[in-house]
C-alpha positions in Angstrom: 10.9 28.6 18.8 10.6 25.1 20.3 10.9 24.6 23.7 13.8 23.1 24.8 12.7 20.5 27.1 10.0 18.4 26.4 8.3 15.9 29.5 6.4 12.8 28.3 5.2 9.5 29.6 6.1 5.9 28.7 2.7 4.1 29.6 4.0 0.9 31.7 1.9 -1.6 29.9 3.9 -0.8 26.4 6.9 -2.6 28.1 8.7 -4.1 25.3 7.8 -8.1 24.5 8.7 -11.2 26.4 9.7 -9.0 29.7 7.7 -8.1 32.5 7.6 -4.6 34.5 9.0 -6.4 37.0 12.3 -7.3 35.2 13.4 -3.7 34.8 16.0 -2.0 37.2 13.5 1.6 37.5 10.3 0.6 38.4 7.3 2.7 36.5 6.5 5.3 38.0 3.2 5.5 40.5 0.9 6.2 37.5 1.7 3.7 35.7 4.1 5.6 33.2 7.5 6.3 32.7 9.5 9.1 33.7 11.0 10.7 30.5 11.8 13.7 29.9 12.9 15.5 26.3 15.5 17.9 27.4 18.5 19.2 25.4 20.0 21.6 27.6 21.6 18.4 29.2 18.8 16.7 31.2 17.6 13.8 28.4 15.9 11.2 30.0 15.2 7.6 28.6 12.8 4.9 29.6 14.8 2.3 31.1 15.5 -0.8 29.3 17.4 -4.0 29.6 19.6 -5.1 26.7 18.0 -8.7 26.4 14.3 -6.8 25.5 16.3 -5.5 22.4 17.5 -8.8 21.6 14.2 -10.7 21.9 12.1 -7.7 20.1 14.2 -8.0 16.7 14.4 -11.5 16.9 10.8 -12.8 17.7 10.0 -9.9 15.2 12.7 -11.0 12.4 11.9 -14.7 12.5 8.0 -14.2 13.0 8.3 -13.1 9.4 10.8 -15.3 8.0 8.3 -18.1 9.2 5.3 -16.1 7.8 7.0 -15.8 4.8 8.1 -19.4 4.2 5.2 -19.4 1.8 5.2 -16.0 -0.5 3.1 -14.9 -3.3 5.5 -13.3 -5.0 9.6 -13.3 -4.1 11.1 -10.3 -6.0 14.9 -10.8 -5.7 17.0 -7.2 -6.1 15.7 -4.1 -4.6 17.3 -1.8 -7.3 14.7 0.6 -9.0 13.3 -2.2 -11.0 12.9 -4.4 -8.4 11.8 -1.5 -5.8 9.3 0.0 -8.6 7.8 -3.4 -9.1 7.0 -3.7 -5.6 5.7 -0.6 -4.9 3.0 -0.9 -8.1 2.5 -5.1 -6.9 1.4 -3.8 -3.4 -0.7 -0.9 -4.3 -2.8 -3.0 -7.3 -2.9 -6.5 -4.9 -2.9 -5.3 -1.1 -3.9 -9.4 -0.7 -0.6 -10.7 -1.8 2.5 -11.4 0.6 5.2 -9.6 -1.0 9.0 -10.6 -0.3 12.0 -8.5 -1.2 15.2 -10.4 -1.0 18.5 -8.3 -1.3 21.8 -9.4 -1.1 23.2 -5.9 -0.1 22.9 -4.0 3.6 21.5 -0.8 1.5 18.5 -1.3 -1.0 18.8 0.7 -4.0 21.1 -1.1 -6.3 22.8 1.6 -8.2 19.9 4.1 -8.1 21.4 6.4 -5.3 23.6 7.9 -8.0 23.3 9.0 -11.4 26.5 8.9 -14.1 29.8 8.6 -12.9 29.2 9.4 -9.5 27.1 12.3 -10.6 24.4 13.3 -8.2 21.4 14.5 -10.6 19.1 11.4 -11.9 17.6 11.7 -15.7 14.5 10.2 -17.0 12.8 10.2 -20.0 9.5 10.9 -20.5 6.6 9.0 -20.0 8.3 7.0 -17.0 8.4 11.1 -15.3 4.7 9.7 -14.2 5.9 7.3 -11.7 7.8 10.0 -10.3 4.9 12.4 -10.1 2.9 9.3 -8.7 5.3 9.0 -5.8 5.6 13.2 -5.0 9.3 12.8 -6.3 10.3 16.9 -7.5 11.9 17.3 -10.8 13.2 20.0 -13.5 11.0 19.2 -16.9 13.7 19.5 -20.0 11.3 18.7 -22.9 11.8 15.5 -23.5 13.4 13.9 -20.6 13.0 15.3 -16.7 16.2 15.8 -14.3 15.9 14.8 -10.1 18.2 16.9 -8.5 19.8 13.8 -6.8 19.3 9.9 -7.0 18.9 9.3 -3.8 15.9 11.4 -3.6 13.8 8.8 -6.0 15.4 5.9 -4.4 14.9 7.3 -0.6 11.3 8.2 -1.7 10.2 4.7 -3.2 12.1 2.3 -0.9 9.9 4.2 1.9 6.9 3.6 -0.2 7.6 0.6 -0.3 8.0 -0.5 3.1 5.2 1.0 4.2 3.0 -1.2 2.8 1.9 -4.1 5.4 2.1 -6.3 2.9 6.0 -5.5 1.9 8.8 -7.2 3.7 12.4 -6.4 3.0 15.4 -8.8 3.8 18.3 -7.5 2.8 21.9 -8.4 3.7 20.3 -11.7 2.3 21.6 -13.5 -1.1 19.9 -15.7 -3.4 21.9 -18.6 -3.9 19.6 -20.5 -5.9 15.6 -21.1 -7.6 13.2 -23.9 -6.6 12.1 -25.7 -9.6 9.8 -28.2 -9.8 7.9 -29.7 -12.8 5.3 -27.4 -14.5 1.4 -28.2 -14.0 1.1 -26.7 -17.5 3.9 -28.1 -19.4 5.9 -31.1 -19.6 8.8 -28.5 -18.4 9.9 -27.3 -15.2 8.5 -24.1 -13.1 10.9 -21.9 -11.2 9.0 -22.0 -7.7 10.7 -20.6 -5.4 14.0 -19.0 -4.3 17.3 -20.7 -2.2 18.6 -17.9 0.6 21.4 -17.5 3.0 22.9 -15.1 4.6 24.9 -12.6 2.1 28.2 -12.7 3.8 27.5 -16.8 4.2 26.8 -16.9 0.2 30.4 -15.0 0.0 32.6 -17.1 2.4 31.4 -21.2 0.9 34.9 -21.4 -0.1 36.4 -20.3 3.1 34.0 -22.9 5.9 32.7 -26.1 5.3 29.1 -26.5 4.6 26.7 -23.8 5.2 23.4 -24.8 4.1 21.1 -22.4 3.1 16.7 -21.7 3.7 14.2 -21.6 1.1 11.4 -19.6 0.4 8.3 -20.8 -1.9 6.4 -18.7 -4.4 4.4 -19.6 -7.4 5.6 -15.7 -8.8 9.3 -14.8 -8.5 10.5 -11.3 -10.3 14.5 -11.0 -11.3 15.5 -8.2 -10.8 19.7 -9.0 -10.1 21.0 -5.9 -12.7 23.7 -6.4 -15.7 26.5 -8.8 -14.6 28.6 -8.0 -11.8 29.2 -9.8 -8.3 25.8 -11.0 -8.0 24.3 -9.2 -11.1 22.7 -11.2 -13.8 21.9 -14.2 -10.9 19.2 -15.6 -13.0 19.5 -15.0 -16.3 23.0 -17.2 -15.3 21.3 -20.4 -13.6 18.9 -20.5 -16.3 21.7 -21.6 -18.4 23.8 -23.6 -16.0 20.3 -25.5 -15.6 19.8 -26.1 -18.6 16.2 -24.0 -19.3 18.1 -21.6 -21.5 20.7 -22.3 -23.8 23.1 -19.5 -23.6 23.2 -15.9 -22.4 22.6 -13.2 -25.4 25.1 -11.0 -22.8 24.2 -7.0 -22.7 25.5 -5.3 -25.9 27.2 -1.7 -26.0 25.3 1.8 -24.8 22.7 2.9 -27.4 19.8 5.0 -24.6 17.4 5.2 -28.1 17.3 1.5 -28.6 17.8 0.1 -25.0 15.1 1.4 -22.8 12.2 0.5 -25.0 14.2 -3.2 -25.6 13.8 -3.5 -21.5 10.4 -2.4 -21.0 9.1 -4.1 -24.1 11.2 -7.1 -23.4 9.7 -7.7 -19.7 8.1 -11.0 -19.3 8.2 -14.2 -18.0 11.5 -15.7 -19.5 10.8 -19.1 -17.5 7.7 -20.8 -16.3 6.9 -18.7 -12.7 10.2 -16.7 -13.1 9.4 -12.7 -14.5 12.7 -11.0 -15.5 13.0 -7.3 -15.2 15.8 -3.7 -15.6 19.0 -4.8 -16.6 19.5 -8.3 -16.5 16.8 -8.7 -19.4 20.1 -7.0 -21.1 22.3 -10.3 -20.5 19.3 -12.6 -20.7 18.4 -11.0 -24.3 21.6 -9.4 -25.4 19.7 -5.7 -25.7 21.9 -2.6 -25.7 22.9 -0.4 -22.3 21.6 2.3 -21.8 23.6 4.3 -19.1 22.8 6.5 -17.3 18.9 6.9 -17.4 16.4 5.3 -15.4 13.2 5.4 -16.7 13.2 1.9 -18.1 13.8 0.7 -14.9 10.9 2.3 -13.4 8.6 1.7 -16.4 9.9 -2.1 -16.5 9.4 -2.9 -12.9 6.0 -1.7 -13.3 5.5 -4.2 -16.5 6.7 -6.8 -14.4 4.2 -6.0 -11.5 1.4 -6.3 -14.5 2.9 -9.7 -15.7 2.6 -11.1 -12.2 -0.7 -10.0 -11.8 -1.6 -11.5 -14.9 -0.1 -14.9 -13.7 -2.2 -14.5 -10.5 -5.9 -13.8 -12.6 -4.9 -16.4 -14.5 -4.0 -19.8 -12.6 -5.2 -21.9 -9.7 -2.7 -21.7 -6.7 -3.2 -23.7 -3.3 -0.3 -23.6 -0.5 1.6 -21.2 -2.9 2.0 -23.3 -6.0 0.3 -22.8 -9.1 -1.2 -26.2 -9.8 -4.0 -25.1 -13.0 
């Protein structure tokens, strides 16, 4: 068995950012360290702290990367598992590109953490069990289609994946409210490039304050990845229309699993000049079937999306994030 109690030592010079050693109440101790002490018989000792060092860390930390990120090379908006699986193949196959995940809910996931009707167990069919295999995510092999004992466990697994790479940054409890366009190098049309943000709970509340103006983020590579239609589902696939680059929605048709996970893989593509649409809301963009409850399109999709951005990237001349050959 464990021990019970635990001592340790903070070194001093790890004092969190933008305060000195001499700001905090409890001095270091003589060797330069921290007195701690990991004991749960009712002695648990912290290094001191002061509550504006926790402020300043998330914040110079949090807007260090919003500034960083100003300029992305590819803004994948939705962190659902297309979005999520998209991201984790983009960072592994280009470790040189700036990755953004923007997400309009607090949890990432979408409506991956669950299978049908608030059933636990995730299905998906066979060959997208690979990507599962690829990420050490345990499942029950039925022939033609494998079982995960519980959503979550895919979606917990990836999303870490995910964020582990240093290339990956998350905002969530962030909506897109609109795309950048500007006109195409390429065509005498115009190139999505680039995404409008705010906060979500701003995005919600425009009717309720007076203006709230919102950031922007560039990218010559944005991936769609909003879901079927629903609160903010469908985002793109919707402004396309309302600006006039596509003429209407073809608006998901009724569940058919047979024909609607091969329409939403094989249908993954850039629908727009620098915009890549991906899962669900190719449905409404297309008018393909549902497909319910199974997820390998997603996964499988999301990856086709990754290989379409990549594509875009060997295949154009980009300087200060804009594709301009």
């Amino acid at each position: 068995m464990a021990p019970a109690v635990i001592y340790g030592a903070q070194p001093a010079d790890e004092v969190p950012l933008l305060l000195g050693k001499a700001s905090l109440k409890d001095a270091p101790a003589a060797n330069g360290t921290y007195d701690v002490k990991e004991d749960y018989t009712g002695d648990y000792r912290f290094a001191p702290i002061e509550e504006a060092q926790v402020s300043r860390a998330m914040i110079k930390r949090y807007f260090n990367m919003m500034y960083e990120r100003a300029i992305s090379d590819v803004v994948i908006i939705g962190a659902g598992s297309a979005g999520l699986s998209c991201a984790y193949h983009l960072a592994t196959s280009r470790p040189d590109l700036k990755i953004t995940i923007i997400e309009a809910n607090v949890a990432p996931g979408g409506g991956a953490w669950l299978g049908g009707q608030l059933m636990t167990p995730m299905v998906v069919r066979k060959p997208a069990d690979r990507f599962l295999t690829e990420l050490g995510v345990p499942f029950e092999d039925e022939g033609a289609f494998v079982v995960v004992k519980h959503a979550a466990l895919f979606t917990s697994t990836v999303l870490s994946r995910v964020l582990a790479f240093p290339n990956v940054v998350l905002m969530n409890a962030t909506a897109v409210e609109d795309l950048i366009v500007r006109p195409d190098p390429l065509s005498a049309g115009q190139r999505v490039a680039g995404v409008v943000t705010n906060w979500t709970l701003v995005a919600l509340n425009h009717d309720t304050q007076s203006c709230m103006d919102p950031n922007v983020i560039t990218a010559p590579v944005v991936v769609s990845a909003t879901g079927h239609d629903g609160p903010m589902g469908a985002f793109s696939a919707k402004r396309l229309v309302s600006m006039g680059l596509l003429k209407e929605l073809g608006n998901m048709r009724g569940l058919d699993m047979n024909r609607a996970e091969p329409a939403i893989v094989n249908g993954t593509r850039e629908v727009a000049p620098g915009l890549i649409m991906t899962g669900m809301e190719l449905s409404e963009h297309d008018g393909s079937n549902r497909m319910g409850p199974t997820f390998g399109a997603m996964m499988a999709s999301g990856i086709k999306a990754a290989r379409e951005a990549i594509r875009i990237f060997e295949t154009s001349q980009i300087v200060d994030g804009k594709i301009v050959a």
